[in-house]
N, C-alpha and C positions, 0 to 999 in steps of 0.2 A: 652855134648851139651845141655843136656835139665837141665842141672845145672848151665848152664849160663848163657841161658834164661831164668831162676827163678831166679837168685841169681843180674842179674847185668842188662839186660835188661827191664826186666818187670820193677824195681822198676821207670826206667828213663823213661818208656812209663807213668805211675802213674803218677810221678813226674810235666808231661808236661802237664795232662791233669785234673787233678786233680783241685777244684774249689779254689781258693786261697780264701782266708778269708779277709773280706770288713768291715774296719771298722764300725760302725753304725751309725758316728758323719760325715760323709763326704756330707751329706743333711741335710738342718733344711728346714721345712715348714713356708714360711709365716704367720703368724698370722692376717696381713691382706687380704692378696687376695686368699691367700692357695696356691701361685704357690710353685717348690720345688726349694731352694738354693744351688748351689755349696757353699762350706764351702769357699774355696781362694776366689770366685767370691763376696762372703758377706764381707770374711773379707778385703779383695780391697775396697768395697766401705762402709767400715767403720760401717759394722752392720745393714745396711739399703738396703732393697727390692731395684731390681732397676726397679720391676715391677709395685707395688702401692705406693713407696716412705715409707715404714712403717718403723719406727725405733724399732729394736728391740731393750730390752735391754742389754745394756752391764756392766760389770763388773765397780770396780771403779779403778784396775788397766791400764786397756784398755784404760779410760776414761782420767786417768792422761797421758797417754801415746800420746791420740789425742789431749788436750787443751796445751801441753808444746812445745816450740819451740826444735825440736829434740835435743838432747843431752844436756840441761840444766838442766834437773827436778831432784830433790835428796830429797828421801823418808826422812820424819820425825818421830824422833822417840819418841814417845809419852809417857806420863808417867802412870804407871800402875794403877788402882783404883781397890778397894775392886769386886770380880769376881762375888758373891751372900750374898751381904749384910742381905737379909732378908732372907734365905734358902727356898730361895721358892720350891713349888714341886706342880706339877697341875698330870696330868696324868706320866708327868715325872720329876726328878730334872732340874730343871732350868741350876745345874752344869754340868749334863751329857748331857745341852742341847748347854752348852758351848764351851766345848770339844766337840762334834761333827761338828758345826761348824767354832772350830780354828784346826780341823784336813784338813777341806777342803779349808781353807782361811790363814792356817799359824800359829804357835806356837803364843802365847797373841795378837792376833789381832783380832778387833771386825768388827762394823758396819763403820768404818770412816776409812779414808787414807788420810795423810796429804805431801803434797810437795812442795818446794818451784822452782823454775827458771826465766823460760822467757816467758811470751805468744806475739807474736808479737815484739820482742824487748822488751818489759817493764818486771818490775819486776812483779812477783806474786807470790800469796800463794793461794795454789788450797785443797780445803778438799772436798773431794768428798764421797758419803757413798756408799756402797755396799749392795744391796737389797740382795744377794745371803746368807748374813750370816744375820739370823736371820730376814728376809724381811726389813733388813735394821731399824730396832729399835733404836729408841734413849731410851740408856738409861745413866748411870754416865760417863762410857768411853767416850761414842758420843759426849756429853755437855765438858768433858775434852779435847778432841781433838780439838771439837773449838776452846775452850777456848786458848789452845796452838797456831793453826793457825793464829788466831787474834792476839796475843800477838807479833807472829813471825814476823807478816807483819811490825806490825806497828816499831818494832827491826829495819829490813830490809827495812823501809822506801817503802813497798810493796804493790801493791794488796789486798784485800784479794776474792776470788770468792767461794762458797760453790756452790756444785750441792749434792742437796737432792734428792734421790730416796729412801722412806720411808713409810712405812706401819702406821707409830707416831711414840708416844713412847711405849714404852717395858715393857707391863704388867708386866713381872715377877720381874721388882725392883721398883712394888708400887709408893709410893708417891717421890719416891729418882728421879724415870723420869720424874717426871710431876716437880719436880725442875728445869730438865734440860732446863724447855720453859726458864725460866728468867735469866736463864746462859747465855745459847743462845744469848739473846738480849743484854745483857752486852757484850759479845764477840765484836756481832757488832756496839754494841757504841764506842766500843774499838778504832775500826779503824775508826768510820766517826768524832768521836773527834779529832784525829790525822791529819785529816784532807785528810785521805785517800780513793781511791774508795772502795766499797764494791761491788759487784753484786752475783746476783745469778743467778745458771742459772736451769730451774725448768726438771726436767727428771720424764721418767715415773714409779712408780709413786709417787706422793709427796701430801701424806696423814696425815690425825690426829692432833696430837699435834706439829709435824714436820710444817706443813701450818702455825698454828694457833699462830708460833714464827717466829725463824730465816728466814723461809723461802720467806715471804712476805715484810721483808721491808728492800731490796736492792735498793742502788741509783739507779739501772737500773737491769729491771726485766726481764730475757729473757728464752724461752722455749725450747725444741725441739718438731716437729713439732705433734701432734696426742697423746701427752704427759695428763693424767689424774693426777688433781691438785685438791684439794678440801678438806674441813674436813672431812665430815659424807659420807658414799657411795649415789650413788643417789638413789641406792631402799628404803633406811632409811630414805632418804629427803621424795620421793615420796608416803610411806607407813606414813609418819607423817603429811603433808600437805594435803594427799589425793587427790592430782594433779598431771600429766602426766608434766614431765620435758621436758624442750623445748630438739630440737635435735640440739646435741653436748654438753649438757650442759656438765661444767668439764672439758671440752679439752681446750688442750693451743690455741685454735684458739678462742675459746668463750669467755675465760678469755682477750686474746687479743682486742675485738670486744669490749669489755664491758668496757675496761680501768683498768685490772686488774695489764696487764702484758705489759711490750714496744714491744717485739719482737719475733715473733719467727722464730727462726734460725734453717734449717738442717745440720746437724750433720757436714758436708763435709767443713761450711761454719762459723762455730764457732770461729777455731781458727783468722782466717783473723777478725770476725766480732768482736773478743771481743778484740783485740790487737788494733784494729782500734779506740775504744771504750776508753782504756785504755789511749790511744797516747793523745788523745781528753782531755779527763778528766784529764792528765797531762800532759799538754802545757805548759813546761817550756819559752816556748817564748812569751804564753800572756803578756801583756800590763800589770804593776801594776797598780790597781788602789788603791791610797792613801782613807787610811779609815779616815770617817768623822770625825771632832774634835768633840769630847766631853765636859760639859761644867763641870770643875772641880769640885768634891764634897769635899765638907768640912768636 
């Protein structure tokens, strides 16, 4: 008897009462109001508080996953560039800092993800970057991935839409990232030659040498909302001017008020508004109008 209440009962009294184990990810705290989020309940409304409207951020898989008309979008696959051209090594290799974050983001993949499908019906090319590997650094890969996106569009008679979320460029490849500003803008002459839209859309946050190129001169400039945009931080502004920075400066709502930026959109509200946007700026049904005669040159 008392063998099997040891042996067979007790384990099933334990068993039922015993504290079951609670993941540690199934709350994130607001970072703007501090209330606490159910994880389903965030990612339902797409990574945004539904208490002070904050958008946290999100990844640039997630990203492509909300801007693409469901079941269009197809990863591109990008072409390799040298991994540590200059061997850099600060506190650690630049290499091993490599590998660590393509261990958490994927075998050869950096700061950029490229996709092509449908936003709204229309064609696009969406390159979106990923702050989570390496705060999102531009360095030769980034500027190559562009460069690919742009090329594809204008291929595809497409879109092109970049969303930068970026700390700059990527100290550890030197002067080879600070290359990558004038790649950049060649990417996007690429498409507005072609006679394609380009837009951007600014996330938080979109900093450095990242601002200071590609990411300011879309036909149509749009934000999500409480998003931090700028080159230098404002304590470095504030500590060099020796003036108190007006309140909000940086956010996409200031940049909007000041004529920086066209719009800024919540998160929920992007796809509908940039396909709308898209339809607009390719109105196969406008009106041609015949270009002026020219007077012959000899």
């Amino acid at each position: 008897m008392a063998n099997w209440l040891g042996n067979f009962v007790l384990p099933k009294i334990r068993a039922v009462v015993r504290k079951r184990d609670v993941p540690d990810n199934l709350w994130t705290k607001c970072p703007g109001c501090g209330q606490m989020l159910f994880h389903r309940e965030l990612a339902a409304n797409l990574e945004t508080c539904h208490g002070c409207g904050h958008h946290l951020r999100i990844g640039a898989a997630r990203r492509l996953q909300i801007l693409f008309d469901e079941g269009t979008a197809s990863r591109v696959e990008l072409p390799r560039t040298v991994s540590d051209p200059l061997r850099f090594r600060d506190r650690r290799r630049y290499a091993d800092r490599l590998k660590e974050a393509q261990a958490a983001h994927g075998p050869g993949s950096d700061a950029v993800l490229v996709a092509h499908g449908q936003i709204g019906g229309q064609p696009a090319v969406v390159a979106a970057f990923e702050f989570g590997f390496m705060g999102g650094s531009m360095g030769t890969a980034a500027g190559e991935a562009l460069l690919t996106a742009a090329r594809l569009a204008v291929l595809q008679e497409a879109a092109l839409i970049v969303v930068p979320a970026s700390g700059g460029a990527r100290m550890q490849e030197g002067v080879l990232s600070l290359m990558q500003l004038p790649r950049t803008i060649i990417a996007a002459d690429l498409v507005k030659e072609a006679g394609l839209p380009y837009l951007v859309l600014l996330t938080d946050p979109t900093t450095g040498g990242v601002s200071a190129s590609f990411a300011m001169v879309g036909d149509i400039m749009l934000a999500e909302p409480g998003a931090v945009i700028g080159f230098a931080g404002a304590r470095v502004i504030e500590e060099t001017i020796h003036e108190e920075l007006p309140e909000g400066f940086q956010r996409a709502e200031y940049l909007r008020d000041h004529g920086m930026i066209d719009l800024v959109v919540p998160r929920p509200e992007l796809r509908e508004t940039i396909g709308r946007l898209l339809a607009l700026l390719r109105d196969r049904h406008a009106p041609d109008v015949p270009a002026p005669m020219l007077p012959e040159v000899l």
